[in-house]
N, C-alpha and C positions, 0 to 999 in steps of 0.2 A: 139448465143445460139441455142440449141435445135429446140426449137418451133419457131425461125423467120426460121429456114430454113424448117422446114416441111410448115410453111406460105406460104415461096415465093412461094415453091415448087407445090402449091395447090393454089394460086392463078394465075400461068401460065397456068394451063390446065385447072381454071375455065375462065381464060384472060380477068381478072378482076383485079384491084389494091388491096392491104390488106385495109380492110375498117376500120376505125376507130372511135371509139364510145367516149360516155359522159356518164361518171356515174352519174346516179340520187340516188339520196338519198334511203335507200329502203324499204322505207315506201311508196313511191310514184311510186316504178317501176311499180307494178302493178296495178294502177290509169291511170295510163298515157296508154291511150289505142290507138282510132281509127286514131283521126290524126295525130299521129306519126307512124302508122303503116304503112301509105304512104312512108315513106323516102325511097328514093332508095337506093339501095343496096351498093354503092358507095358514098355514102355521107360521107363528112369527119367532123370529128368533135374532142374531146377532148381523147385522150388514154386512153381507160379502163385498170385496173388494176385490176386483180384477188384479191381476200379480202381472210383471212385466219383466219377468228374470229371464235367466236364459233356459229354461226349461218351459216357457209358455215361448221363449222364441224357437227352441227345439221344435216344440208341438204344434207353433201353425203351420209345419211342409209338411205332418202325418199323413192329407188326405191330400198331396199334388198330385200320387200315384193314380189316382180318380179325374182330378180337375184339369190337370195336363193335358190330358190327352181328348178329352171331350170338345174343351177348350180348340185346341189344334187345330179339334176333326171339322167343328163350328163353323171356323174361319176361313178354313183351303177348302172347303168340300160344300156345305151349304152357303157358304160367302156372307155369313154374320158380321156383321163392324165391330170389329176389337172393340173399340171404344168404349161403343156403350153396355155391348157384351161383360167384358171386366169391370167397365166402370160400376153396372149395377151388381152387379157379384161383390163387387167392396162394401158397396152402400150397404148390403144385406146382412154380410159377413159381422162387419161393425154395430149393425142396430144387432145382431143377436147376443154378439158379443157383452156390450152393454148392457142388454136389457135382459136378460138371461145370467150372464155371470158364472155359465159354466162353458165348457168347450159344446153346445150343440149346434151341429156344423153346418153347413150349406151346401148342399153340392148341384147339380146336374142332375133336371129328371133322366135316370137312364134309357125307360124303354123310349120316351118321348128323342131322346139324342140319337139312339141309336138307329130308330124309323128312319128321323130325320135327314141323317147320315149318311143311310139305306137309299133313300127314295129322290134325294137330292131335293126336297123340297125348297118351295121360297123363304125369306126370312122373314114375310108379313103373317103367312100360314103361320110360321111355326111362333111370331108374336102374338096372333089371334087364340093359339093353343094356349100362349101362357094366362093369355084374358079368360076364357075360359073354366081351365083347371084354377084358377084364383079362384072364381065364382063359386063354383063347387063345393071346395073346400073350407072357402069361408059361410057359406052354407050349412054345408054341412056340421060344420063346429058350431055355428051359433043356433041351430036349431034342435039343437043336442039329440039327433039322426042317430050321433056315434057310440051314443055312450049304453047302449041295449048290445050292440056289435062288439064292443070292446070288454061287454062282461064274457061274451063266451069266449074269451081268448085269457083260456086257463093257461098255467104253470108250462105243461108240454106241450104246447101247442106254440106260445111265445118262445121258449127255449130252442124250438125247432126250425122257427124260422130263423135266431140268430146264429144257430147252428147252420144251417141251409147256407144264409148269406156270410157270414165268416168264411166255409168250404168255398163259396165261389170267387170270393176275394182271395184265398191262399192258392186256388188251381189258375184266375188269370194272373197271379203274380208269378207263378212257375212259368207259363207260357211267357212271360214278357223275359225273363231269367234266362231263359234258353236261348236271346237272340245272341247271348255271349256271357256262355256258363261261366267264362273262367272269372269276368269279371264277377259278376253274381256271386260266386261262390267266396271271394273275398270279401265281399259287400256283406253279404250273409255273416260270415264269421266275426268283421269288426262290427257287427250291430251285437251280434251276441254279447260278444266280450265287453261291449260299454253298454248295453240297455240298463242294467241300474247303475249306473256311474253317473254320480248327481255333479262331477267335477267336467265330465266330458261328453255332453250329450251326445248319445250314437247319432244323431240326425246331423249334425253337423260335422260328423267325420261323412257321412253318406255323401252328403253333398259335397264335400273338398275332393272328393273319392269321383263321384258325377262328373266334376270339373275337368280333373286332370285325367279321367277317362275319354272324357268329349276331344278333348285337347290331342292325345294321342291318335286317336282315332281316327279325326277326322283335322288336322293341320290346319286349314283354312280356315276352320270358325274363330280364328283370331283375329286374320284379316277382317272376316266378316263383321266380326260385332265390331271393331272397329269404324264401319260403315255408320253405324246406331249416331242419328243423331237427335238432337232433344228439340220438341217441337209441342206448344201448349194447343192442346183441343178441348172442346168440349162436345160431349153428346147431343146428337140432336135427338129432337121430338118426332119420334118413330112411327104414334098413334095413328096418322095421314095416311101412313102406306097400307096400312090393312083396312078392308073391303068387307061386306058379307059375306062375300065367296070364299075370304082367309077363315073366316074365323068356323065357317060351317066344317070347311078341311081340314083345321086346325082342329076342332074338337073331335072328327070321326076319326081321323087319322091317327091323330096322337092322345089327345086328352082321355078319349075313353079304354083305349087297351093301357095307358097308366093306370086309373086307378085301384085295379088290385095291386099293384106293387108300391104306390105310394103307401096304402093300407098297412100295406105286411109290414113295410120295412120302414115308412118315412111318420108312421103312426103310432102302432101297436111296438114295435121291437124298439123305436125311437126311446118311448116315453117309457118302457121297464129296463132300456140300456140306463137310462139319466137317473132314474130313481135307485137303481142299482149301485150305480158307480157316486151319486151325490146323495144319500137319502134327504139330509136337509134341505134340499133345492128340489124341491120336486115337481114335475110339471102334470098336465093329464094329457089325456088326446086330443079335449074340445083346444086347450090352449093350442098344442099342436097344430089344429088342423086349422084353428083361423090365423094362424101364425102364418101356415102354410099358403094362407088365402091373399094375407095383405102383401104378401111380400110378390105372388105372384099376378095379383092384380094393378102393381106399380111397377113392376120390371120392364111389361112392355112399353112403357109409357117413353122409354131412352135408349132402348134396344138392348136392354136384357133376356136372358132364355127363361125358362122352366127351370123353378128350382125346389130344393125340399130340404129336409131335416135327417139324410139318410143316416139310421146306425151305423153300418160302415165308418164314416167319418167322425164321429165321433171315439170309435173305439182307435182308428190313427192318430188322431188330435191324441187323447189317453197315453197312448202305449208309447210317444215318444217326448213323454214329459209335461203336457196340457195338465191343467188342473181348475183354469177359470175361465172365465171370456178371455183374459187378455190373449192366447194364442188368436183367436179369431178377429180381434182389435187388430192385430200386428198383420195378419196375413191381408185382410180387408184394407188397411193402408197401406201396404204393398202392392195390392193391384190395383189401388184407384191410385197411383200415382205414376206405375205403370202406364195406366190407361191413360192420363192426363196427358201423359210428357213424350212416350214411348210406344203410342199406339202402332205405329207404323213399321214396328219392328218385333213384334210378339212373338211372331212365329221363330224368330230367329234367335229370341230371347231362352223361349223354352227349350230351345233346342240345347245346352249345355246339361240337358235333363236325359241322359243316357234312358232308350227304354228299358234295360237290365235292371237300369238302378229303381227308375220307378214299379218294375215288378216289385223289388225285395221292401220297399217302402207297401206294398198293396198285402205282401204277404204277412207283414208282420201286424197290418189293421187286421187281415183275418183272424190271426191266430187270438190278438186281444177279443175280436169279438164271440167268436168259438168257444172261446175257454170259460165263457160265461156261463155255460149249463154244467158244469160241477156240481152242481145245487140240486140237480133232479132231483135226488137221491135214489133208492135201490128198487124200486115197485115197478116191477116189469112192464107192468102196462102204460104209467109214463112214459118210461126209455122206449118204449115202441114207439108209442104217439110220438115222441120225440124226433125219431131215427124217418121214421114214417115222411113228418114233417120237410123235416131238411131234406130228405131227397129230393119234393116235391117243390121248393122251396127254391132248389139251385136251376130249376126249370120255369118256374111261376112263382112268386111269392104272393099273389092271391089264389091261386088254385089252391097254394099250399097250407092257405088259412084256410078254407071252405072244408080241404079235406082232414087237416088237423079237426076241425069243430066235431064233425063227422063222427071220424075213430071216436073221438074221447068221448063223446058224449054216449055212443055205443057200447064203447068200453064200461063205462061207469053205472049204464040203467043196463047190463048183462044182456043186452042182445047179443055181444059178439064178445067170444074169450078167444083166449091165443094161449 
């Protein structure tokens, strides 16, 4: 099948065995924390099986609040081709999906989008950056670069950064909340009142809730998607348009002020989110980051963007019923079928996606992923390093590793007490 050959394929150049998990009940996945976060990466156990109920179909909208809008900005503003942009967002979605077996998600490099977004650059630049940052990072994972880096990212210093990125995901989901509190404020409350309701996923009242707000709001988008008609494309081969000249802009520009944020968040807080929330499936950084390598060294090849492993999205996937790949199976053939048949109407698709509502969908990935440092425990100088971190964190999430290493390391050989 498919996915055992992208497996073997990827556990040769991680040169590792395909590891194999124990599905726990999942109610309990996310209980089961510190001492099964130990398991080695290599430990063998019982074959996971992707689930395909309706709480992994809940859990693949957890991170739209993310991909929406990046998505959007891609297409109207740096003039990306739907196409192959979604198409290869599917393909990735799916092979992670698969070959992973838990919700670790895919999203949008941000500072890369954001620049992007910013500066209006080309789409060959911004394909050159993804060639690039692939290189990198597949580099970097197979030359084991990361794993001397990844030991000094102690207990508070990880916590700080999911702390950090949790708070900046709950403060852009207030801003998007506010563009029509009153819906938000409803929104808000039916997600309360059904988040553990295994009969009624709150994501799927969110979105009927989306629907019939778009609808009111804005009248015409009836007419409009009525306009949507179906029409089969396929992605073209992108690799032609990009030059030396893209790819040198492409990595000054975008590539190299990512990689401290890939670091913090699509690395480090990645790989202690997944070992947390799944101890028996447990991945490391090097997987991580050659993961992060092949996926962005083939994306530009059909006009894919920059993509990663952000915690963020994983802790959305979680918090609204994910439990295996299959959320990410289900959302990944929802946009490469999208992409295939309905390229030409995306913009207009997502548009039933109220931004209110995708606030309260961003604010609730934050809170799951926030809530994750309960665990500190009570040693002041943790909770500093901790507090310290995440500040720094919602500004830079490699500054905020640099200066986490710092503190703690200070903290712990008594140069500096508080």
């Amino acid at each position: 099948m498919e996915y055992e050959t992208i497996g073997s394929i990827f556990d040769n150049i991680c040169k590792k065995g395909i590891f194999i998990i124990k599905m726990e009940p999942r109610d309990n996945v996310v209980q089961n924390k510190s001492a099964g976060a130990q398991v080695d990466a290599g430990a063998v156990g019982v074959k996971q099986k992707n689930h395909y109920n309706r709480m992994e179909w809940a859990g693949a909208f957890g991170d739209v609040g993310t991909l929406i809008p990046f998505v959007v900005a891609y297409i109207t503003i740096v003039k990306i081709p739907p196409l192959g942009l979604l198409f290869m967002f599917g393909i990735m979605l799916l092979a992670s999906g698969l070959y992973y077996r838990t919700p670790l998600p895919i999203q949008p490099m941000k500072a890369i989008g954001a620049a992007a977004i910013a500066e209006g650059i080309s789409p060959a630049a911004l394909y050159g950056s993804g060639l690039t940052t692939g290189l990198f990072w597949l580099l970097a994972g197979v030359t084991g670069v990361l794993r001397p880096i990844a030991k000094l990212a102690t207990k508070p210093v990880v916590r700080g950064i999911m702390l950090g990125l949790g708070l900046s995901f709950m403060v852009d989901g207030i801003n998007r909340m506010r563009t029509a509190p009153v819906l938000a404020g409803i929104a808000l409350v039916v997600t309360y009142l059904l988040l553990t309701n295994p009969k009624i996923p709150a994501m799927f009242m969110l979105l009927i809730i989306g629907v019939i707000s778009a609808v009111i709001m804005n009248p015409q988008i009836l007419s409009e998607l009525a306009t949507i008609h179906v029409g089969f494309n396929l992605p073209v081969f992108s690799l032609p348009l990009v030059t030396w000249n893209d790819l040198v802009t492409g990595t000054l520009i975008f590539t190299v002020p990512q990689i401290p944020l890939t670091l913090g968040n699509a690395v480090i807080a990645i790989t202690a989110e997944n070992n947390e929330l799944f101890p028996n499936r447990p991945v490391t950084e090097k997987k991580i980051a050659i993961s992060q390598g092949i996926m962005n060294l083939i994306a530009p090849f059909f006009g894919g963007i920059p993509m990663c492993h952000g915690a963020g999205g994983m802790a959305g996937h979680v918090r609204f019923g994910a439990r295996t790949g299959g959320a990410l199976v289900i959302l990944g053939s929802m946009l490469i079928i999208i992409a295939l048949f309905f390229s030409d109407s995306i913009s207009l698709i997502f548009s039933i996606f109220p931004n209110s509502i995708l606030g309260v969908i961003l604010f609730f990935a934050g809170s799951e992923l926030a809530i994750v440092v309960k665990d500190i425990g009570d040693k002041k100088s943790d909770f500093y390093v901790m507090l310290l971190v995440a500040a720094v964190a919602m500004w830079n999430m490699g500054a905020a590793f640099l200066v986490g290493v710092i503190m703690d390391n200070s903290l712990r050989r008594g140069w500096l007490k508080i």
